[in-house]
C-alpha positions, 0 to 999 in steps of 0.5 A: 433175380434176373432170370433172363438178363441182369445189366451189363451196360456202362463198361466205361463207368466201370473202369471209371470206378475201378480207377477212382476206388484203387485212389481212394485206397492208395489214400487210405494206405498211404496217409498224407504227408501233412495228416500229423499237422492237422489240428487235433480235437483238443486243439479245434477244441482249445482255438474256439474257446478262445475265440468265445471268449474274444467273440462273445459280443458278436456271439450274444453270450451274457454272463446268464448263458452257458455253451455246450459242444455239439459236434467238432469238425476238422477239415483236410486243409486244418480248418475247425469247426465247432458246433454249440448249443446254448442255455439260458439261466440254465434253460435251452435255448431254441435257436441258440445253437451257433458255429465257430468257424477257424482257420488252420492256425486256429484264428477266427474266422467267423460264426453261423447262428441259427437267430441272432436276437438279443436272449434277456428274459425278465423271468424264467418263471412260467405262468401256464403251469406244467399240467396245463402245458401236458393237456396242451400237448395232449390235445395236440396229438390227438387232434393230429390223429383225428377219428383214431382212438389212441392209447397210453398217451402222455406227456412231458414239458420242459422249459425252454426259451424260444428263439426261433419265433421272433423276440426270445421269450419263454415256453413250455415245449411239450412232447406228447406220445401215445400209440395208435388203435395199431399199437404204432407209436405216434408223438408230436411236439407242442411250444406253447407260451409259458405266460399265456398258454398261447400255441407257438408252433407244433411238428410231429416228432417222428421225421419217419413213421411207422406204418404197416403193409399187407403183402403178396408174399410175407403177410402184414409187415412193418414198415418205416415211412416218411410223412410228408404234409398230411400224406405218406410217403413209401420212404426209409429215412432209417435206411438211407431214405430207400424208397419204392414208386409205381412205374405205371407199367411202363418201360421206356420212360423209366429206364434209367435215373431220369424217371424213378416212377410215382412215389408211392404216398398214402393217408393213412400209413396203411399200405396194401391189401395182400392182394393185385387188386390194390397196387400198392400191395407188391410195393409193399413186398418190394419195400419190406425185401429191401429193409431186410436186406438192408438189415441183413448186411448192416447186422450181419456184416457191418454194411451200410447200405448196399454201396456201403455209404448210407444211402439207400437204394429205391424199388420201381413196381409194376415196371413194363407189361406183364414182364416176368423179371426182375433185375438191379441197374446200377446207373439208377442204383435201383430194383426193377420189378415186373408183374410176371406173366401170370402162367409161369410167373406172379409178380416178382416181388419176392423177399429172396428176390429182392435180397437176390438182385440189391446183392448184385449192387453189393457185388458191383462195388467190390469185386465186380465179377464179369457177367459171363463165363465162370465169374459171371456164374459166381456173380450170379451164386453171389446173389442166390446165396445172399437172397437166401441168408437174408431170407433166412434171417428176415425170419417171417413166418409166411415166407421162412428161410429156404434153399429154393430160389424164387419160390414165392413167384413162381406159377404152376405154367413153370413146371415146378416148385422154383427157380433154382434148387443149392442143395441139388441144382440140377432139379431145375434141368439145367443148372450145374451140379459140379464144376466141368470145363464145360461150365463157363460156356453156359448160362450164369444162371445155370453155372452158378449151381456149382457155387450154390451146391458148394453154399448149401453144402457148406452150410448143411452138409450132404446127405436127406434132411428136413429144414423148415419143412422143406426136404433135401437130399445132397449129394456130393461128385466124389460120394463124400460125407460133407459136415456143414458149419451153419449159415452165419459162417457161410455168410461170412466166409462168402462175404469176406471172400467177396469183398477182400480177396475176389476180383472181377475175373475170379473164376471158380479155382480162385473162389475155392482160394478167396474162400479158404483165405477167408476162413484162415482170416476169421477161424484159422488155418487149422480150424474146423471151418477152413477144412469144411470149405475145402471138402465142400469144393472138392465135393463139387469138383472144385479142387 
């Protein structure tokens, strides 16, 4: 949450990357004059039949096989690529996939194949029968779950012919299933010999696993993980491989994308205990606050990961001595984590801190709000309003939804309840209620309260109320009655506004604009929800 700083470093870059998305949009406005002249599907389509048809000596296809598309690339310059897959009598064929490679005119240019042996079998008719390769498979994941007792385990073979092994010959690959003494799905494949019921190979079917942690702030969560050999690792290849690793209280070695800290790895994909004494425990918490707010953006507002590409981010836990911070860089494109203090803070971890800072990352790849002055408080109320939707939309029982910032990390040395409070901001003692012309020239993390009353505000509405157990009383500068439209719409006013119509020097005039031009784009000019965000500015003084 960056309480004391957030980085600002790299305003080369920035340029950089302001220079290379303006190109990248000019390209999506402005199509390429020779777009109408690539090949279309059918045609990369039509070309690579007839090149199967001329190239089926090369390609090994016999009369006993069959091919089927998997996937079909055109490239800028006009260039094909068809994938396929193989059937032998009707049987897959492991290792049989292959590549046809043509040229923009649609002429051969060559193939890539996975194996390249002659497929001929002298029967399709297996020795091992079919229950005998199920026992097989099941043996196989319970002796990969040794000492756990698993439960509704089955499983299910299929024929197939087996290439990738040497000489084709016929197998049963069996995928085997079950649950853990958890309940967490466990599976693994078997290839077996279909003549002699000899094992061939066998490889957990779930590149990711599910596993579970025991965390400081949100109780036990679940958590998808990466098995690599015969240990864990605390990696989300469901979202984009994001990952956490310990910085081994450090600061200098690992303060940029040079040294990402020790990936967090584990033997039995049971991560944390809930408590400090075990390190892996605020991994745990940092890890969980990026899935969700990972989810949170893809579910919610159709964002692939933080940059919107797919790729995820990762987590550095126990990051300097006792540091009382958090903060996102974007040169590592990566969350930062201290312990805290242990007086005024815990270890800052928590689920709306976590959302809080990855928003700046969101914030950075569109409309880059300056961090300072007005825009700078508005970068700032960015991330306190999306920390808080994410919070709200995790829906965890140890950590439910509120309009208190950073509550979970706070200690008793600080005086109160939390950071920052959107209904009324000034309870913290410093930060903004309404907009003055004074409001540029404090803190972003004080001037961002204008912008996180008008949030809590637009989607609550002014007057006492209770939500979850917490009670709040907002008022309004010019003594309105504001009638908030919920949280979704919040969050998609907000989010639209950000990334279609905000700049890097929007101020809170121009936030009150990009605000109304979203509503009028997604509930109209007349409607009920553009109104409300035009009482909800003027009632903190932003007319």
């Amino acid at each position: 949450m960056s309480w004391i700083r957030q980085h600002v470093r790299g305003s080369r870059r920035v340029t950089a990357g302001l220079a290379t998305a303006a190109t990248l949009l000019a390209g999506v406005l402005s199509p390429a004059a020779d777009a109408a002249e690539r090949p279309s599907r059918a045609a990369a389509l039509d070309n690579a039949a007839t090149a199967l048809a001329d190239q089926a000596a090369s390609l090994g296809l016999t009369s006993a096989q069959e091919t089927s598309v998997r996937d079909v690339i055109v490239d800028k310059d006009g260039a094909q690529h068809v994938r396929y897959d193989r059937t032998y009598r009707q049987l897959p064929v492991l290792g049989g996939d292959f590549v046809v490679h043509m040229a923009p005119d649609g002429t051969y240019r060559g193939a890539d194949r996975a194996a390249r042996a002659e497929i001929s079998l002298p029967s399709t008719t297996p020795k091992v029968p079919a229950p005998r390769a199920a026992d097989l498979g099941v043996n196989a994941l319970r002796a990969a779950n040794p000492g756990d007792p698993l439960k509704q385990v089955k499983a299910k073979p299929e024929l197939v012919v087996d290439a990738l092994h040497g000489a084709p010959r016929l197998a049963w690959r069996t995928e085997a299933t079950g649950l853990d003494s958890l309940g967490n799905p466990v599976a693994r494949t078997l290839l077996t010999d279909a003549r002699t019921g000899v094992r061939i190979d066998a490889w957990d079917t779930m590149e990711s696993a599910t596993g579970e942690g025991q965390s400081l702030y949100s109780g036990t969560v679940p958590l998808e993980t990466t098995l690599s050999g015969s240990a864990y690792q605390l990696k989300d290849p469901t979202r984009g491989n994001t990952y956490t690793a310990d910085a081994a209280d450090k600061m200098d070695a690992c303060s940029d994308d040079t040294c990402n800290g020790r990936l967090l790895t584990d033997d039995d994909n049971r991560w944390g205990t809930g408590t400090t004494a075990d390190r892996s425990t605020v991994a745990v918490d940092a890890q969980y606050g990026s899935d969700m707010t990972w989810d949170y953006y893809k579910d919610v507002h159709g964002r692939n990961g933080i940059g919107n590409d797919g790729k995820g981010s990762y987590n550095r836990v126990h990051y300097g001595t006792r540091l009382s911070n958090a903060f996102w860089n974007d040169g590592c494109f990566c969350m930062t984590y201290g312990d805290g203090n242990g007086t005024q803070f815990g270890p800052m971890v928590g689920l709306d801190v976590a959302a809080h800072e990855m928003s700046h990352g969101v914030t950075s790849r569109t409309a880059r709000l300056v961090y300072s002055g007005e825009s700078g408080g508005l970068n700032e109320a960015t991330s306190d309003i999306f920390g808080t939707l994410v919070e709200f939309y995790a829906g965890n029982s140890q950590d439910t939804g509120d309009y208190l910032i950073g509550e979970k990390v706070v200690r008793p040395g600080l005086g109160r309840d939390a950071l920052r409070y959107m209904d009324k901001p000034s309870k913290d003692g410093s930060s903004a209620d309404h907009w003055s012309s004074s409001v540029g020239s404090i803190s972003v993390h004080h001037s961002s309260g204008v912008a996180n009353h008008f949030a809590y505000l637009l989607a609550e509405g002014s007057g006492t109320k209770t939500i979850n157990g917490v009670t709040y009383d907002s008022p309004t500068y010019n003594r309105s009655t504001v009638t908030g439209i919920g949280r979704a719409k919040l969050g998609a006013i907000w989010y639209r506004a950000l990334t279609v119509y905000m700049t890097s020097s929007t101020n809170y005039a121009g936030a009150r604009t990009a605000t109304l031009n979203a509503a009028r784009d997604l509930y109209g000019a007349a409607g009920t929800e553009y109104n409300a965000v035009a009482a909800a500015w003027s009632a903190v003084n932003v007319n």
